[in-house]
N, C-alpha and C positions, 0 to 999 in steps of 0.2 A: 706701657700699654701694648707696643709692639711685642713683646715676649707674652705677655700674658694673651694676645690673641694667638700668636703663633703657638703656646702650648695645649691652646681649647681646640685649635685645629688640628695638632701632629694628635691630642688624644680622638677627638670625633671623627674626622675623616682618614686619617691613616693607619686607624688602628687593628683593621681587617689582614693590612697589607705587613703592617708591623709586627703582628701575632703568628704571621705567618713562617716568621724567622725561628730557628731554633735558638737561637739567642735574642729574642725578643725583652724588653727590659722595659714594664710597666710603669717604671719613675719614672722614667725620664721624659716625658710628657712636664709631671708635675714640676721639676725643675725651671720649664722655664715659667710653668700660671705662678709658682710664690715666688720668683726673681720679680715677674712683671707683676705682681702684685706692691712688693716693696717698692720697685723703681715708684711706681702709682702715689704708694701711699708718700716717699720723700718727696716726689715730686710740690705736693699737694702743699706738704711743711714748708718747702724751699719758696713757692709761691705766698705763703703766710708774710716769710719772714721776710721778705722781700717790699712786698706792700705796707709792711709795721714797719720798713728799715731797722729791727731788731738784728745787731750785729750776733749774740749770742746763738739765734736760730742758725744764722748763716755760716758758724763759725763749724756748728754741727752738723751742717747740711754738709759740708764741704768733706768732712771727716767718711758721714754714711754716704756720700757720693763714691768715694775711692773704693767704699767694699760693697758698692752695687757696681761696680763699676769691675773690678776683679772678677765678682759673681759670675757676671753676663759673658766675661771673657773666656771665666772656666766651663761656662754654659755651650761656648760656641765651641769649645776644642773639644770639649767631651763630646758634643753632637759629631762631631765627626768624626772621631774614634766611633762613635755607636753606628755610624754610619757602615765603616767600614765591617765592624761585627758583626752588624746586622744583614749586609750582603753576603758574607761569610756561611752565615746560618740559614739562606734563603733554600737552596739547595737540598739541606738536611730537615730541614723541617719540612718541607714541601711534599718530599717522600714519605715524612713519617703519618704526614697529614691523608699522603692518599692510601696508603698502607693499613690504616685505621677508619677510611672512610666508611659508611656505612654504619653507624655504629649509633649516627644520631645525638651523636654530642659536637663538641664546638668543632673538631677541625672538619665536620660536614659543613657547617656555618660559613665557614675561612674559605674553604677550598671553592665552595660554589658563587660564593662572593665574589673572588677572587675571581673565578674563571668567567661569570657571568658579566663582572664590569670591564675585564681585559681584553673578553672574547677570546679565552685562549682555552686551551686543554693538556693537560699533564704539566709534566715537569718542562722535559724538551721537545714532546709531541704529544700527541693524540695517544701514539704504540703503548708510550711507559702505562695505559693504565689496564691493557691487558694481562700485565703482570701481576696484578691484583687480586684479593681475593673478591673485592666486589664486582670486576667483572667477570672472574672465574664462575661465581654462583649465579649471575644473573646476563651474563652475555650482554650486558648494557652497558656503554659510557654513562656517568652521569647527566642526569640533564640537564646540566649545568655548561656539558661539553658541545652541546647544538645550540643553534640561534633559533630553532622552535620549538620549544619546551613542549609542547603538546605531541609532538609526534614521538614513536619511539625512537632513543638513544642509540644506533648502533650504527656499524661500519658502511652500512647501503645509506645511510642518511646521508644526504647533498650537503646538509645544514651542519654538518660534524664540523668542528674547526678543527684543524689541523697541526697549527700553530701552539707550540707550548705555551708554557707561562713565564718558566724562567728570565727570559730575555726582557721580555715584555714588563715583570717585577721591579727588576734589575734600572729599567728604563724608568720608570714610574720614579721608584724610591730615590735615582742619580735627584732625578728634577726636584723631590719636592723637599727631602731632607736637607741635601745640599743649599735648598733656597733657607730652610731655617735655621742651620748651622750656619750659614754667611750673614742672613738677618738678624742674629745674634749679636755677632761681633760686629758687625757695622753698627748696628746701631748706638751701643756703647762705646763707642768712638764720635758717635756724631755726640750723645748725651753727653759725653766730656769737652767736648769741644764746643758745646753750644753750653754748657754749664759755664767754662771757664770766660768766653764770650761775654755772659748775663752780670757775672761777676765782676768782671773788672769794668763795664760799667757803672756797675754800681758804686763800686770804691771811687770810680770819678767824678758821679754823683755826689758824692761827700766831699771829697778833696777841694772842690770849687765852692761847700758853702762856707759863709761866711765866719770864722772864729767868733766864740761867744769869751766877749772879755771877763776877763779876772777880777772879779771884787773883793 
């Protein structure tokens, strides 16, 4: 359940800050919703077989534990190699995004998103987006780049932030993928160790009843 919500949230809330990457990589969301869908669904069986003391479930359970259990592991290393990529790509993309700005397709979406919930502007300042050709044709920051959207966008504005994005991305993406990539693999460690827990209960459970004599 824990992977399956952490992959509805790296897809729903991170996904502005994620696309912003030039190496941005739109599985790997879905990686962890069908790992924590599986985990979900064994879970649900392991719980069956448990309450029917069917050893046959439990024998299976134990098998599809080990390759959900590998999954989650490979889930969390890969997260962090993406990790790494995707800060990598923060940079490059970021440029290409304001390079293209104006144009009214997605990376206008990205960028103002982006600057609007960071409160930053450009790459590593406000300057880089002079460079531009959107503010070459229109002497404006985006609006995106002041905290009063209503007034005009430019360098006499009080309200300009100043502050890039870069850093600020960089900061964001440390906290929240690192928390998913480490929510990964802990938790697949705690599921095997509380699997293995459940288990050998259970076999003690049995071991204590009483033999049924031989006729």
């Amino acid at each position: 359940m824990v992977l399956l919500i952490l992959g509805v949230w790296m897809n729903a809330s991170l996904y502005h800050f994620l696309r912003l990457s030039a190496d941005y990589n739109q599985h790997m969301p879905l990686v962890f919703i069908v790992t924590g869908i599986v985990v979900v669904v064994v879970s649900i069986l392991a719980c069956i077989g448990t309450a029917k003391g069917q050893s046959a479930i439990l024998y299976i359970f134990g098998v599809v534990l080990i390759l959900v259990f590998l999954a989650e592991l490979t889930a969390g290393i890969v997260g962090y190699v993406y990790i790494r990529q995707v800060k990598e790509g923060i940079g490059r993309g970021m440029n290409s995004s304001m390079v293209h700005y104006g144009a009214g397709g997605m990376s206008d979406e990205t960028v103002d998103f982006v600057q609007n919930n960071l409160g930053c502007c450009g790459l590593m300042s406000a300057e880089d987006w002079l460079a531009t050709e959107y503010y070459k044709g229109s002497q404006h920051f985006p609006k995106s780049c002041c905290s009063a959207p209503n007034v005009a966008c430019t360098a006499e504005n009080l309200t300009l932030r100043a502050e890039g994005c870069y850093s600020k991305v960089m900061r964001f993406l440390d906290t929240n993928l690192s928390a998913i990539a480490g929510g990964a693999v802990g938790f697949a460690f705690f599921q095997v160790s509380s699997s293995v827990e459940a288990s050998g209960q259970h076999w003690s459970t049995l071991a204590m009843l009483p033999a049924t004599p031989l006729r």
